[in-house]
N, C-alpha and C positions, 0 to 999 in steps of 0.2 A: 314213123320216119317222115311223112307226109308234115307233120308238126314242128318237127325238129328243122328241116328245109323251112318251111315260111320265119321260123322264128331267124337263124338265119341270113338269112334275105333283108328280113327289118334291120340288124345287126350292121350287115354288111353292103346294103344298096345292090347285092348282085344276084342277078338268079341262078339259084340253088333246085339241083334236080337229085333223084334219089341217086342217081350212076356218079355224080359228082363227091357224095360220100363214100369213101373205103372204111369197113369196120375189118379189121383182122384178129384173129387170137394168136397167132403164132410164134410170143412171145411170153404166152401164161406161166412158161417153163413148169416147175411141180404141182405149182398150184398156187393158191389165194396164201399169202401171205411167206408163202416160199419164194425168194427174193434168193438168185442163183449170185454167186461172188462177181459174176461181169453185169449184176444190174445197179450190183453196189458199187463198182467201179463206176460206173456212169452216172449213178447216182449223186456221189461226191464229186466227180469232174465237171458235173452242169454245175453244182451246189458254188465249186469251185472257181470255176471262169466266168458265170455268167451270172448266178446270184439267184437263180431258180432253183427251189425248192422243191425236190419230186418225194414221192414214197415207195417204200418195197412192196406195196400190194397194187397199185393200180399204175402213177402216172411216170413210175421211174421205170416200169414193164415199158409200157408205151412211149415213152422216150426213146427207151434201149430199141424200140422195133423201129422207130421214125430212122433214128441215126444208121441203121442196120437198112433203109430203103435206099437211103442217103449214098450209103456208100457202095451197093450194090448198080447205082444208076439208075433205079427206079424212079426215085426222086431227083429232077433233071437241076442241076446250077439254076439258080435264075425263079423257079419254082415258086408259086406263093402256094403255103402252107399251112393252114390251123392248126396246131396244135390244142386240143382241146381238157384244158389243164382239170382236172374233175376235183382237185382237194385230196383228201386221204392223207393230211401232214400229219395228223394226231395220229397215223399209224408208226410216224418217227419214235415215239415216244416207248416204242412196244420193243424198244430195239438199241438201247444204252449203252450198248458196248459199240454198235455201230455206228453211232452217230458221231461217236465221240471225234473223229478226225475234222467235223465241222467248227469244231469250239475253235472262239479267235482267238488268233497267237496273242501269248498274254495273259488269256481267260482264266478268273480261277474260277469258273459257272460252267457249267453247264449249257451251250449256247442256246439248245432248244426249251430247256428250261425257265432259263433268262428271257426268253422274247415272250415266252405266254403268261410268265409271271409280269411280266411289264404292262402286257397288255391288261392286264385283269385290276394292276392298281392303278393305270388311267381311266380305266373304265366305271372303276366304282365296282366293280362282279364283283369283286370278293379281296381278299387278303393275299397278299405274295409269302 
């Protein structure tokens, strides 16, 4: 924790103390990669309005419990907040029928598809 605080700090120019981070789990719902119908609603409504991308195993849990602090008044108006985004998109991938309400009006692709095949044939990795 001690490591996490200093990195942090360099990040942020502020001092960072261990009471200053909240870890919660109270949002794991079933479990690791059991992803409840209200995380997928939150999941597509950020994906939606805001253009962040979360997953059903880690940071769309953790959205759903942020927004759930938010509107409880835990989380006061005004509030600076990190959200701390961890990745877990390739768990979208595990989940085809779900994603699908993300594909752009239009789309005849796959949206998630389409952006990691893009990336791969800019990058030279491999073949789309």
């Amino acid at each position: 924790m001690e490591a996490a605080c200093r990195q942090l700090e360099v990040k942020t120019g502020q001092t960072i103390r261990k009471v200053d981070i909240d870890f919660r789990d109270d949002w794991v719902g079933e479990g690791y990669e059991k992803a409840s119908s209200a995380t997928w609603e939150v999941i597509r409504g950020v994906a939606q309005t805001e253009g962040l991308v979360l997953d059903p195993t880690y940071t769309g849990k953790a959205f759903q419990g942020l927004l759930a602090l938010v509107e409880v008044g835990e989380i006061k108006p005004g509030s600076r907040v990190l959200f701390w985004h961890t990745g877990g998109l390739l768990n979208l991938m595990a989940f085809p029928d779900k994603t699908r309400p993300f594909e752009p009006l239009g789309s005849k692709q796959d949206a998630l598809h389409g952006a990691f095949s893009s990336i791969f044939r800019t990058s030279g990795r491999g073949a789309a």
